[in-house]
C-alpha positions, 0 to 999 in steps of 0.5 A, a space after each residue: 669586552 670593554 677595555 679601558 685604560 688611564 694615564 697621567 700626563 704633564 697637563 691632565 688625565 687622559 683616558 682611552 676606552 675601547 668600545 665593544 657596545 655591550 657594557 661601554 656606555 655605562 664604563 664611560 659614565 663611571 669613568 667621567 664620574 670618577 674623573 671630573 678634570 679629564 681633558 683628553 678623551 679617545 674612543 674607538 671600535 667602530 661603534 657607528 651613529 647610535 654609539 655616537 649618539 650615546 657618546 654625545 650624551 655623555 660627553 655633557 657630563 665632561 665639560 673640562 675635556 679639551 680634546 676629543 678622539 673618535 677616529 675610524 669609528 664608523 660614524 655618520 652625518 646622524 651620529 656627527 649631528 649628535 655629536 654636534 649637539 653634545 659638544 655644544 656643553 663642552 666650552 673648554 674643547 679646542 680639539 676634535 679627531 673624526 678622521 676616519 669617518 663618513 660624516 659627509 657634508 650633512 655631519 659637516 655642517 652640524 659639527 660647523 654651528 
């Protein structure tokens, strides 16, 4: 089941949607849809690199998110590469949380160009 929650806060709106896989996706799209001006995006369940790879996408529908959550969400150096390619839409992000993941040196160095 997909839960998705959001909140005021003194400098945006902040979202936090926890993904089961089955429907996240597309929640994720009407949530970024329905909120243009989201800055702080948090995601977690464990969703690994193919969910990292469908997050990636969408995130090029958020250009204004300045900070990004994905701690312990089972993501690898492919999912970080796509994450990588994704986050390169996003001129207004100054914060990134990954800890928790197995990205190694390979997802590392996608995320640094």
């Amino acid at each position: 089941r997909t839960l998705a929650r959001t909140r005021s806060l003194a400098h945006g709106l902040a979202l936090a949607l926890t993904l089961s896989m089955a429907e996240p996706i597309e929640a994720l799209r009407q949530m970024l849809q329905r909120n243009p001006g989201l800055q702080t995006l948090k995601l977690g369940r464990r969703f690994g690199d193919a969910g990292a790879e469908a997050v990636a996408e969408e995130l090029r529908r958020a250009p204004r998110l300045q900070n990004v959550s994905l701690v312990e969400n089972a993501i690898g150096a492919g999912g970080a590469g796509a994450l990588a390619r994704g986050l390169r839409c996003m001129p207004c992000l100054t914060r990134l949380e990954l800890t928790g993941n197995s990205i190694r040196d390979e997802g590392a160095e996608a995320l640094a160009r």
